[in-house]
C-alpha positions as CSV (number, residue, x, y, z in Angstrom):
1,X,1.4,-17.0,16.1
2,X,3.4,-18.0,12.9
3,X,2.5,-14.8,10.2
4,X,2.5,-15.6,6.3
5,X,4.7,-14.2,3.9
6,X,3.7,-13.8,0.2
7,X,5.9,-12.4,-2.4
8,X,5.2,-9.7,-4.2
9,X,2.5,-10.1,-7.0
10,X,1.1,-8.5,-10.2
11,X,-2.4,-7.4,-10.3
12,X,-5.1,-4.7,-10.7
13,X,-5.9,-1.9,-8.5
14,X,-9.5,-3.7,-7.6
15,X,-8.3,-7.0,-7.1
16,X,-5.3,-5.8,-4.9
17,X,-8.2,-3.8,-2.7
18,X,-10.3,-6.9,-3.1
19,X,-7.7,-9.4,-1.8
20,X,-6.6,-7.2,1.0
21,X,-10.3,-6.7,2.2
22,X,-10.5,-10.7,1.7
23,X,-7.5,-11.2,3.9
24,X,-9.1,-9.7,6.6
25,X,-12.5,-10.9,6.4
26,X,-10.6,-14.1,7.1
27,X,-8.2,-13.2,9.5
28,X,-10.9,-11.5,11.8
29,X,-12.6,-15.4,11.2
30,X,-9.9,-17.2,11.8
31,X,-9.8,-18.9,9.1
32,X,-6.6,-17.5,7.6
33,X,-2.9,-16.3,9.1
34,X,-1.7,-13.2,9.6
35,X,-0.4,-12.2,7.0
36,X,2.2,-9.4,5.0
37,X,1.8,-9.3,1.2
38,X,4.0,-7.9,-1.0
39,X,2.1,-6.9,-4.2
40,X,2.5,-4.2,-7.1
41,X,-0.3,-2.6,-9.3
42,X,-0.9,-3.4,-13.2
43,X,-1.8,-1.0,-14.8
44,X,-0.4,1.5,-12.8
45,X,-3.2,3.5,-10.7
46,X,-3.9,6.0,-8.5
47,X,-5.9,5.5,-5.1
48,X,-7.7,8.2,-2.7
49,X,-8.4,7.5,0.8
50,X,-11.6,5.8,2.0
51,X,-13.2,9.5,3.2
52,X,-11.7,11.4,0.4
53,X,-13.7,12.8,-2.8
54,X,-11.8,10.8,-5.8
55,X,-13.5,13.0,-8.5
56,X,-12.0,16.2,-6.5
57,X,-8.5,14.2,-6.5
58,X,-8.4,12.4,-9.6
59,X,-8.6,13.4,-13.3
60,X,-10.8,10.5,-14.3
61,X,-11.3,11.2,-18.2
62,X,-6.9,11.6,-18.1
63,X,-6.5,8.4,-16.4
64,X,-8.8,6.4,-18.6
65,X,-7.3,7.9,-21.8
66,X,-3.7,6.9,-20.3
67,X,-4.9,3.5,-18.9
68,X,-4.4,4.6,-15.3
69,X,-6.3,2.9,-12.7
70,X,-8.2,4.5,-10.1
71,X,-10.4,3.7,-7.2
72,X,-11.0,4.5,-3.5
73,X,-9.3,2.4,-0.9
74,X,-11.1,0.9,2.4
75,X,-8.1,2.7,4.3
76,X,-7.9,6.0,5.6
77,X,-5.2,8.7,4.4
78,X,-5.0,10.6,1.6
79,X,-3.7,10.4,-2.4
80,X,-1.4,7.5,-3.8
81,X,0.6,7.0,-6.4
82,X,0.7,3.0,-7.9
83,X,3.2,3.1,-10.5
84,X,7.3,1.9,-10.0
85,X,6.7,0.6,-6.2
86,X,7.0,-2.1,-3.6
87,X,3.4,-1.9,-1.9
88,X,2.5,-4.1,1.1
89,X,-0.5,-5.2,2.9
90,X,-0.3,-6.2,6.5
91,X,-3.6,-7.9,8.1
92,X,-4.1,-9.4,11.1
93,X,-6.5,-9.3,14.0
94,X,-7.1,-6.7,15.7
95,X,-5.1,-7.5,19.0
96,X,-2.0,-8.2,17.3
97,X,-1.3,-4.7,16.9
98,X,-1.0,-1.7,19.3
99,X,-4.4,-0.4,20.6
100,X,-4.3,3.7,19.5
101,X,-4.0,4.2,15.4
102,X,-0.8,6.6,16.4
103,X,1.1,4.0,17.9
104,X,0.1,1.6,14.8
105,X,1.3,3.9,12.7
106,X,4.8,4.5,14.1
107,X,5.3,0.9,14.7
108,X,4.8,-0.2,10.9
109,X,6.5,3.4,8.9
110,X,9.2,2.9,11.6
111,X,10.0,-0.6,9.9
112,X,10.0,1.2,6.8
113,X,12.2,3.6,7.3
114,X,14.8,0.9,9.0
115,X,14.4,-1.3,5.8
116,X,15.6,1.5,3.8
117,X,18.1,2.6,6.2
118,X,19.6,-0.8,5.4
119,X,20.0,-0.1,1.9
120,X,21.8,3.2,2.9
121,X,18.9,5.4,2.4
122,X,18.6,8.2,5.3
123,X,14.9,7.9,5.9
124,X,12.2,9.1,8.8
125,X,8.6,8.7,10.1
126,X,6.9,11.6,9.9
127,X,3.6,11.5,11.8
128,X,0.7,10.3,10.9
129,X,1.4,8.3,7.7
130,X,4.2,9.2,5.6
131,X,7.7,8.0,5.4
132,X,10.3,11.0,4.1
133,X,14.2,11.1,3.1
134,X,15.6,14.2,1.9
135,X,13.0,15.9,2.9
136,X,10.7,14.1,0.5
137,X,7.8,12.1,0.9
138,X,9.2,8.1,-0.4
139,X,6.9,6.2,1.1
140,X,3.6,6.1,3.2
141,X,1.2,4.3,4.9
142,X,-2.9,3.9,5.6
143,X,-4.8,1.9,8.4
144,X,-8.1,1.1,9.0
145,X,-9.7,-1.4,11.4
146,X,-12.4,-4.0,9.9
147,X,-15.1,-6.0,11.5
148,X,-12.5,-6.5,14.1
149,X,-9.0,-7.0,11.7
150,X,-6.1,-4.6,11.1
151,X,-5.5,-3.6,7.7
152,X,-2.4,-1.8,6.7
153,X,-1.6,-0.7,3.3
154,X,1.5,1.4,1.9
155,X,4.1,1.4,-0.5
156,X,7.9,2.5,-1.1
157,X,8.2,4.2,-4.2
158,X,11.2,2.7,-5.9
159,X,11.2,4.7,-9.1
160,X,8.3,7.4,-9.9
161,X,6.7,8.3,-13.3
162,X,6.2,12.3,-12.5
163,X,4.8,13.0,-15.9
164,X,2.2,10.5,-15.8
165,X,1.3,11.0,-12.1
166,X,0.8,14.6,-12.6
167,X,-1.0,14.2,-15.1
168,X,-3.4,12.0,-13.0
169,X,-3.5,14.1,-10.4
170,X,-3.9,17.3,-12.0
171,X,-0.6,18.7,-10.8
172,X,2.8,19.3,-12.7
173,X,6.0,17.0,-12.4
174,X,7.8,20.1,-10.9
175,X,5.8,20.7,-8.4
176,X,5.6,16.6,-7.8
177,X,9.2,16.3,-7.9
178,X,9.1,19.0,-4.8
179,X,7.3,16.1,-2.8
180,X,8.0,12.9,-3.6
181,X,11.8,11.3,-4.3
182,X,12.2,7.3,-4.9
183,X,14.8,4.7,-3.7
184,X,16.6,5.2,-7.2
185,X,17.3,8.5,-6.3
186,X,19.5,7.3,-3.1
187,X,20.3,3.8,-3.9
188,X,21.6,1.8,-6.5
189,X,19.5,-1.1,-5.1
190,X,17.4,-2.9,-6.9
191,X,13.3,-3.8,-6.7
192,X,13.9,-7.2,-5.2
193,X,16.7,-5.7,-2.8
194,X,13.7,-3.5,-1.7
195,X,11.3,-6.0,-1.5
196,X,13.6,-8.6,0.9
197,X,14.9,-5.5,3.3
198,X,11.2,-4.8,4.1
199,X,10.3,-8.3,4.6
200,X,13.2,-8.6,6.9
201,X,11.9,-5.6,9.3
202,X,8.8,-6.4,8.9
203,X,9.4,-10.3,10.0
204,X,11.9,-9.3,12.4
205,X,11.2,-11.2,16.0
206,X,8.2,-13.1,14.7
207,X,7.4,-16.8,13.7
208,X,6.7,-16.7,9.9
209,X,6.3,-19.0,6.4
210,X,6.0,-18.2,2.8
211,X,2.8,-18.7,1.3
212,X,0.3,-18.2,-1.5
213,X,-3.5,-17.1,-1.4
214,X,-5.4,-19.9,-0.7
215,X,-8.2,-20.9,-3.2
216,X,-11.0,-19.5,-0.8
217,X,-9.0,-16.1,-0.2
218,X,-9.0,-15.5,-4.3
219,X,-12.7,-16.4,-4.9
220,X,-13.9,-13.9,-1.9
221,X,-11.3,-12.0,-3.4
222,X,-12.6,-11.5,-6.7
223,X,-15.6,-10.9,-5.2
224,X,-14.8,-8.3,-3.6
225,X,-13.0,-6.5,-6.3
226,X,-15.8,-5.9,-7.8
227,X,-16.9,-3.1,-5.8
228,X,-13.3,-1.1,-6.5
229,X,-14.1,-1.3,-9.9
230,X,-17.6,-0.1,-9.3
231,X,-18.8,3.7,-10.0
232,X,-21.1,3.1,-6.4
233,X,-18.3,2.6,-4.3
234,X,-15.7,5.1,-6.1
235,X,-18.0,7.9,-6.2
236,X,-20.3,7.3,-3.3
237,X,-18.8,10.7,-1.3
């Protein structure tokens, strides 16, 4: 099986959900590779977990005044952060990855934390999702299984806007900076250093190419992205 590699693109919160739930449409079809994206979000967003309450989690009125995305993400988890970040999508079918979500999870935050570790960042899995060095949370992770494709979705923050995030979130940046850190607190590393060291771990032992999104995959893309920008899907729970 020879996976897909794209590098890492610009776009909006919806159309990154949209393109991700595209992928695997067409990867459970097989009409499209395996395949790890490397993406970032513009404008900067905030997403909540597919069984969260986003209007209990996010401060809508703050984020539209500030030109913060928001939406709900087909994944599981809980409340990210899309600002300074390398975020990656890994879809596939369903057999390519290990049967229990547990074991999913530590194979993928695992790879994570060894990417970093190459840029001389001490960092850990921490069971379920979440990906911690110095005792802080810099990266995480959220699965779910589609219509019988893998989705995984997570990012490592590289730098972190506190005061915008709290505001977002309806927290303060003290109490933020008490959980989260970013690579730019360890590392002197850049964003594309961050980006290459995770797609080395994550290609590491498999067959791969570089790619783009087909013409197909952006059309059911778009799509799609219509529903994360939707008040029926955002607010639906």
């Amino acid at each position: 099986m020879k996976w897909r590699i794209i590098h890492r693109e610009l776009h909006t919160g919806p159309m990154n959900m949209g393109i991700d739930e595209a992928l695997a449409e067409m990867a459970a079809a097989e009409k499209s590779p395996p395949t790890i994206r490397f993406y970032s979000w513009n404008p900067p967003g905030i997403s909540v977990g597919r069984f969260q309450r986003l209007r209990e989690a996010v401060k809508t009125e703050k984020c539209s005044r500030m030109g913060i995305d928001y939406l709900r993400r087909m994944s599981g988890g809980g409340t990210a952060c899309h600002s300074s970040e390398i975020a990656y999508s890994i879809t596939a079918p369903g057999y390519v990855f290990p049967r229990y979500a547990d074991d999913a999870f530590m194979l993928v935050c695992t790879q994570v934390a060894s990417a970093l570790a190459s840029l001389g960042i001490k960092a850990e899995y921490r069971p379920l999702d979440e990906i911690m060095a110095g005792g802080k949370k810099i990266g995480w992770s959220a699965f779910t299984f589609r219509n019988g494709a893998v989705i995984f979705q997570g990012s490592v923050f590289y730098g972190f806007d506190f005061a915008s995030m709290a505001a977002a979130t309806g927290t303060s940046p003290a109490k933020l900076k008490e959980a989260v850190t970013c690579v730019k607190d360890f590392s002197r590393a850049t964003e594309n250093d961050l980006e290459i060291a995770l797609e080395k771990c994550f290609t590491k032992g498999k067959e791969w190419k570089r790619g783009v999104l087909a013409k197909e995959e952006l059309e059911r893309a778009e799509e799609l992205s219509e529903r994360y920008s939707g008040r029926e899907w955002n607010f639906s729970i």
